[in-house]
C-alpha positions in Angstrom: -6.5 -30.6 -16.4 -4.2 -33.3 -14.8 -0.9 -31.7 -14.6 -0.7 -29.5 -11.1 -0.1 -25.5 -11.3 3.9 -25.4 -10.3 5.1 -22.2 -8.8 7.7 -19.8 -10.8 10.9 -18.9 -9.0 13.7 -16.4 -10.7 16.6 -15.9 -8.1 19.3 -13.0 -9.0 18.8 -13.4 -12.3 20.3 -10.8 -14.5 20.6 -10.5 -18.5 23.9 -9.0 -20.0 24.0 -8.2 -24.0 27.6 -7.6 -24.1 28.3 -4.4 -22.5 24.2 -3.2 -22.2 22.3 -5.2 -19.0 18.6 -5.5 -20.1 17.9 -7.1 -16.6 19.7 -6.2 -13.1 19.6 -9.6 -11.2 15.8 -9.8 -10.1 14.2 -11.7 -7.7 11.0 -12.9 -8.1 8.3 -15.5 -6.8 5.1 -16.7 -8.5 2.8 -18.9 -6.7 1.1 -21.6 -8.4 -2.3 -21.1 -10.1 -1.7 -17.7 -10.2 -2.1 -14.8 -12.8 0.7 -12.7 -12.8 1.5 -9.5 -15.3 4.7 -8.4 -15.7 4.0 -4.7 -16.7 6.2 -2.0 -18.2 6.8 0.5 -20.9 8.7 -1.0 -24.0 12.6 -1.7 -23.0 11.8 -2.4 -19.2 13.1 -6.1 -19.4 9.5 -7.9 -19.6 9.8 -9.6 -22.4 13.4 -10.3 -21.5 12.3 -11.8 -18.5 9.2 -14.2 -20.1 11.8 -15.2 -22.9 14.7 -16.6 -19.7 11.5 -18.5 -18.2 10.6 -19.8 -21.7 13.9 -21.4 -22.2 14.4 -19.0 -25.3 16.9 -17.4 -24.0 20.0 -17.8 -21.0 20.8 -15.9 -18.2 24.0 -14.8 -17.6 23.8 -14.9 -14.0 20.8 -16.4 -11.2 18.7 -19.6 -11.5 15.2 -20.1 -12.8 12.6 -22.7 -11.0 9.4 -24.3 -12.1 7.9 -25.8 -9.4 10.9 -25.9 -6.9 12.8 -27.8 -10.0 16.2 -25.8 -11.4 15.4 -25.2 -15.7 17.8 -22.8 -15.8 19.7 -24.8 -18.6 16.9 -26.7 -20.3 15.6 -26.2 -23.8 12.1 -24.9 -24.0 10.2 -28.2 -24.5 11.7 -29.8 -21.4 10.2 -27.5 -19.3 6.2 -28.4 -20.0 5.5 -24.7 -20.6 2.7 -23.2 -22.9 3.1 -20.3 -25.5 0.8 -17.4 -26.9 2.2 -14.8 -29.0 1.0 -11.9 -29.8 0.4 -12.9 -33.6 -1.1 -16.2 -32.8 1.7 -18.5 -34.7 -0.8 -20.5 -36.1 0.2 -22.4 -39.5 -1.8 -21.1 -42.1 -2.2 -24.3 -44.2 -3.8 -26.7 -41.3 -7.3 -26.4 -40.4 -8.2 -25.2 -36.5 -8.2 -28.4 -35.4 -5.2 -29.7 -36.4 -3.3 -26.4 -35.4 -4.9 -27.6 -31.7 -3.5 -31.1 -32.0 -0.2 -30.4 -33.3 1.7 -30.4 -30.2 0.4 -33.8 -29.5 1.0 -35.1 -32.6 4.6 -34.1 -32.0 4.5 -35.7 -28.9 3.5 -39.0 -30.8 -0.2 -39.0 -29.1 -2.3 -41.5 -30.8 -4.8 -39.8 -33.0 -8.2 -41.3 -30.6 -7.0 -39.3 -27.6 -5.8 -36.0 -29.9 -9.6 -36.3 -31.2 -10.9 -36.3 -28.1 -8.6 -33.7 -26.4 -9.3 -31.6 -29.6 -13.0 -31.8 -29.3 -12.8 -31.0 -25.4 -10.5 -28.0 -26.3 -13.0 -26.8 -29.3 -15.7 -27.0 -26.6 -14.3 -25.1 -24.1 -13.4 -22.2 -27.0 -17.0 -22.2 -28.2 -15.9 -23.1 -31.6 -16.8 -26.6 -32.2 -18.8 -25.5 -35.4 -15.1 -24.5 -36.8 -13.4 -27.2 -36.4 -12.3 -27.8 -40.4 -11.9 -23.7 -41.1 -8.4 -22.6 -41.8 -6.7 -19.8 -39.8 -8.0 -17.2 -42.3 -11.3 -17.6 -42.0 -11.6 -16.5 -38.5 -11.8 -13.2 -37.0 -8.8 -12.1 -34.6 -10.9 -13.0 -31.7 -11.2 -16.4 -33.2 -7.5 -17.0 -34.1 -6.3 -16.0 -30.4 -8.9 -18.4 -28.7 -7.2 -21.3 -31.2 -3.7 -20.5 -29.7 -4.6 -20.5 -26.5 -6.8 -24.0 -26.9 -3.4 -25.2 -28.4 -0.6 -24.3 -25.9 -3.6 -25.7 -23.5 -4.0 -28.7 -24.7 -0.7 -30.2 -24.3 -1.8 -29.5 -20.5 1.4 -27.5 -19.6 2.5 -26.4 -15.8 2.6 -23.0 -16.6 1.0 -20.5 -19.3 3.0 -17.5 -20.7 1.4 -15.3 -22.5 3.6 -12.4 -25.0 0.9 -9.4 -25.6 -1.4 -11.9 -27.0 -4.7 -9.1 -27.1 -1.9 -6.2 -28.5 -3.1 -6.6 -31.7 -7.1 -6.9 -31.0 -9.7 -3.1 -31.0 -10.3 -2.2 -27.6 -13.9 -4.0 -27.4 -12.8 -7.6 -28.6 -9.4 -6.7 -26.4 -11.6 -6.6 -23.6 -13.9 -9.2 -24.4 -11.0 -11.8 -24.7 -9.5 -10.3 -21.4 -12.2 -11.6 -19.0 -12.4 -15.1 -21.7 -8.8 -15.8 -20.9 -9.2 -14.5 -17.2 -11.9 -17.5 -16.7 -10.2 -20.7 -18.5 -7.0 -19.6 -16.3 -9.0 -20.2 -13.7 -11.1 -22.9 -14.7 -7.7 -24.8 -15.6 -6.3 -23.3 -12.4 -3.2 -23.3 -14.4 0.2 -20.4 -13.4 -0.1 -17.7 -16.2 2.1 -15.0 -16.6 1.7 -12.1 -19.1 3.4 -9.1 -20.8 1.9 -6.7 -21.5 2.4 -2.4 -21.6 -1.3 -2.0 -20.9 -2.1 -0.4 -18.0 -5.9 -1.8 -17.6 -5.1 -4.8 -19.1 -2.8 -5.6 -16.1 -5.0 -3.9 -13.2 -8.3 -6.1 -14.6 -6.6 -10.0 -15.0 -4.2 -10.2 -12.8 -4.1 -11.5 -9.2 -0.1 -10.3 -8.8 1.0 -7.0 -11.5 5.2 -7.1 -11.6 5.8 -3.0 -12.6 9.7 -2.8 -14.3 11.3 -0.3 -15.5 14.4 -0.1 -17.3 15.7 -3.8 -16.1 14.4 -3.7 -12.3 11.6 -4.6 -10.7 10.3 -1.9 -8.9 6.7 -3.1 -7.4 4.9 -6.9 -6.7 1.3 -6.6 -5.5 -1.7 -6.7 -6.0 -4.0 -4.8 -8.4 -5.5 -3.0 -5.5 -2.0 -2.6 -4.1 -0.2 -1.0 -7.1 -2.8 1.3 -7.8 -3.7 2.9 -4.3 -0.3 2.9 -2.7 2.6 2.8 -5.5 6.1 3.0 -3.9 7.6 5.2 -6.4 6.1 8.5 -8.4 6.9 6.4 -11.4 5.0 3.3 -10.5 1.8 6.0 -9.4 2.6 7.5 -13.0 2.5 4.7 -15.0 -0.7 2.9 -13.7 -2.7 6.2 -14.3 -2.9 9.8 -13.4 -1.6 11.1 -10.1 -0.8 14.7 -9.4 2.3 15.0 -8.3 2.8 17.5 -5.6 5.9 19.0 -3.6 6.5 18.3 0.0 8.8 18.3 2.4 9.2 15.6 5.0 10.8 16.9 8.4 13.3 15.5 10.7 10.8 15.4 13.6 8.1 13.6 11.2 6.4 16.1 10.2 5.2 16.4 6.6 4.0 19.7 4.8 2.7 20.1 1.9 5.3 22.9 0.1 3.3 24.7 -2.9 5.1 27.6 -4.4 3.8 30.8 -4.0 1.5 29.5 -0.6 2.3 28.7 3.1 3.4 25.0 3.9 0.2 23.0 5.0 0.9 20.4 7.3 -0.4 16.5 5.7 -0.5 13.0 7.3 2.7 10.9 7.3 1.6 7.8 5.8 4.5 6.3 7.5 7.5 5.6 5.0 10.7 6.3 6.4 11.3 9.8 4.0 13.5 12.8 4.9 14.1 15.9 3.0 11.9 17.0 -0.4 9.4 14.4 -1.1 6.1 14.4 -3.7 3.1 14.0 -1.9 0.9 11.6 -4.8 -3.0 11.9 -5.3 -5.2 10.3 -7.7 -7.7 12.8 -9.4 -10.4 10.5 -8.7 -9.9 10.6 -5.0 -10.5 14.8 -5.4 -13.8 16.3 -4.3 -14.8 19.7 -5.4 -17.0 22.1 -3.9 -17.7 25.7 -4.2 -17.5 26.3 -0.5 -15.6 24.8 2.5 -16.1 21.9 4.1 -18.1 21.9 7.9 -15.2 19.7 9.0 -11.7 19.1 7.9 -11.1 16.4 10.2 -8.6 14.0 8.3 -9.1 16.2 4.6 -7.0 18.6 2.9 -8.4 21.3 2.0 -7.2 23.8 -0.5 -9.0 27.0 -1.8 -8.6 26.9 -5.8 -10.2 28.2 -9.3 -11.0 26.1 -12.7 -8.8 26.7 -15.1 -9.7 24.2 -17.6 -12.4 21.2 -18.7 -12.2 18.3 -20.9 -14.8 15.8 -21.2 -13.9 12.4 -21.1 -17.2 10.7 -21.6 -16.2 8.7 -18.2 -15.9 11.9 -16.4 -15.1 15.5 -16.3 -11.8 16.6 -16.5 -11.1 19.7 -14.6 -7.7 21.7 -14.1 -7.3 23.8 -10.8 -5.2 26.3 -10.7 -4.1 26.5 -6.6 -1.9 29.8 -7.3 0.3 31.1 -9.9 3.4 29.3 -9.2 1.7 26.4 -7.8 1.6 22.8 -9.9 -2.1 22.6 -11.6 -4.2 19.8 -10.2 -6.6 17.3 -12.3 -9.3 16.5 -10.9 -11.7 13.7 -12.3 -15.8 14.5 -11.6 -17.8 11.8 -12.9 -21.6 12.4 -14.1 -24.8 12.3 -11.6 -28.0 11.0 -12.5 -29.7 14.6 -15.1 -26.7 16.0 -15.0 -25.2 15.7 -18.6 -22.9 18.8 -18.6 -19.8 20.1 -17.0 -20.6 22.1 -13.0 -17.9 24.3 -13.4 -16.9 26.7 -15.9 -13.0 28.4 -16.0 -12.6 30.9 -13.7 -15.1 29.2 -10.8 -13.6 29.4 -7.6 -14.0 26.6 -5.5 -12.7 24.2 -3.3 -10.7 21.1 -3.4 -10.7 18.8 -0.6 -9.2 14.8 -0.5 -8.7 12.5 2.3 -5.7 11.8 4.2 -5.6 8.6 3.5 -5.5 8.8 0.1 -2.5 10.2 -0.6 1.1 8.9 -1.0 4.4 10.3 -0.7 7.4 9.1 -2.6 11.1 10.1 -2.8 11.6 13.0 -5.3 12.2 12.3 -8.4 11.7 8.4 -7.9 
């Protein structure tokens, strides 16, 4: 692909519709060739957000950059963007390669070069042998690979992508995922992509954007979002975490507050917190035993009985119960080689132990 990956800028911009903001003046940088998700439950100001980049929409305040260059006021095709939606947009009545080549037909291409981009484009796909099929012939697999070759093709400076695997079961969904995953990268092109699914996010992206209800409230990496969110919702919304109370004390102390049980002192991971806080822990990052550890150097440790199992075919789900008034912990066990079945039944006692460094405490409540 000729045309360089160009960077994606949004500077205090902010989305009024009349007296409702959908979008509270974000900032926002997107380096080139990169694959960026903007990830949120529905009404977080995602899709708000791709539509101002797009050109489909205005802000009513702050400035939008491709590549350095102010679009803020441009119409959509003067800002050499590509386009997947979520139901393809193909025309029915032309054949897949003519839905490829439209846009540079449009653009007045003669019909030797649109051949040969077509073919390239058909190649890269894997669907040469489909070249004269119509739309509804293909699978949904099929039909998404077709939009993609054809916002492609036009060799834009950045990809945006509008839930374009929402509508696909969870195999092909995952399928497609790593299919689109490589020909961003083989046409090191800037991608960015909507989406509400948690995995879907976590496994393409280099960069996952979490919003919520018109902010942004955490860039960073896959890794980063998921091992230390900022916020109880961000740890929430990119999978389970039990939530625990803490308190966080003037001297920089933190303990660990469960009801019913004396305070147990835990790590500061740093964060300038005062007062109530929620100590975070993924249920993953639990071990369980069904005595105490030898050494409790840099662990928690809490005494604790099963109160409930679910299997998840992944792992075990178990529920500890650390005391009557205390919060109930999840904890997720998964299989060892021969052993198919659950190693705790309800009313086990045993122990529960996590690293330090595993945990993360938030604000309460944010």
């Amino acid at each position: 692909m000729s045309t360089s990956p160009v960077s994606v800028q949004l500077e205090g911009v902010g989305r009024d519709f009349g007296p409702i903001t959908a979008l509270y003046d974000i900032d926002l940088q997107i380096e080139p060739g990169k694959f960026v998700s903007l990830l949120g439950p529905s009404g977080c100001g995602k899709t708000t957000t791709l539509r101002l980049v797009a050109g489909f929409d205005s802000p009513t305040r702050g400035r939008i950059l491709l590549g350095g260059r102010d679009v803020t006021r441009l119409p959509p095709n003067r800002r050499k963007l590509g386009m997947v939606f979520q139901n393809y947009a193909l025309f029915p009545h032309m054949t897949v390669a003519e839905n490829i080549g439209f846009g540079l037909r449009m653009a007045g291409m003669d019909k030797g070069r649109i051949a040969e981009k077509v073919r390239r484009m058909l190649d890269l796909i894997h669907l040469s042998q489909h070249a004269e099929r119509m739309p509804s012939q293909l699978s949904g697999g099929q039909q998404q690979r077709v939009a993609i070759a054809r916002s492609l093709v036009t060799e834009p400076a950045v990809l945006l992508l509008d839930e374009p695997m929402g509508a696909l079961d969870k195999n092909l969904r995952q399928s497609m995922q790593a299919e689109l995953r490589q020909i961003q990268q083989d046409f090191q092109i800037t991608a960015v992509l909507v989406t509400h699914d948690q995995d879907e996010a976590l496994t393409m992206s280099d960069k996952v954007v979490v919003m919520e209800g018109g902010h942004i409230r955490q860039v960073g990496t896959p890794e980063e979002i998921y091992e230390r969110p900022t916020s109880g919702f961000v740890a929430n919304f990119l999978g389970a975490s039990n939530n625990l109370p803490a308190m966080a004390r003037q001297d920089g102390r933190v303990e660990l507050c469960l009801p019913g049980l004396e305070p147990v002192p835990v790590a500061s991971d740093g964060r300038a917190l005062s007062g109530p806080v929620t100590l975070g822990i993924r249920p993953e990052r639990i071990r369980l035993s069904d005595g105490p550890p030898a050494s409790s150097d840099g662990m928690i440790v809490l005494p604790g009985t099963i109160s409930g199992h679910v299997f998840r075919g992944a792992c075990h789900d178990y529920t500890v119960s650390l005391g009557p008034e205390a919060p109930p912990l999840n904890v997720f066990e998964h299989g060892r080689d021969g052993d198919l079945g659950a190693r705790w039944a309800p009313g086990t006692p045993v122990w529960v132990e996590w690293p330090v460094g595993a945990q993360n405490l938030f604000a309460r409540n944010s």
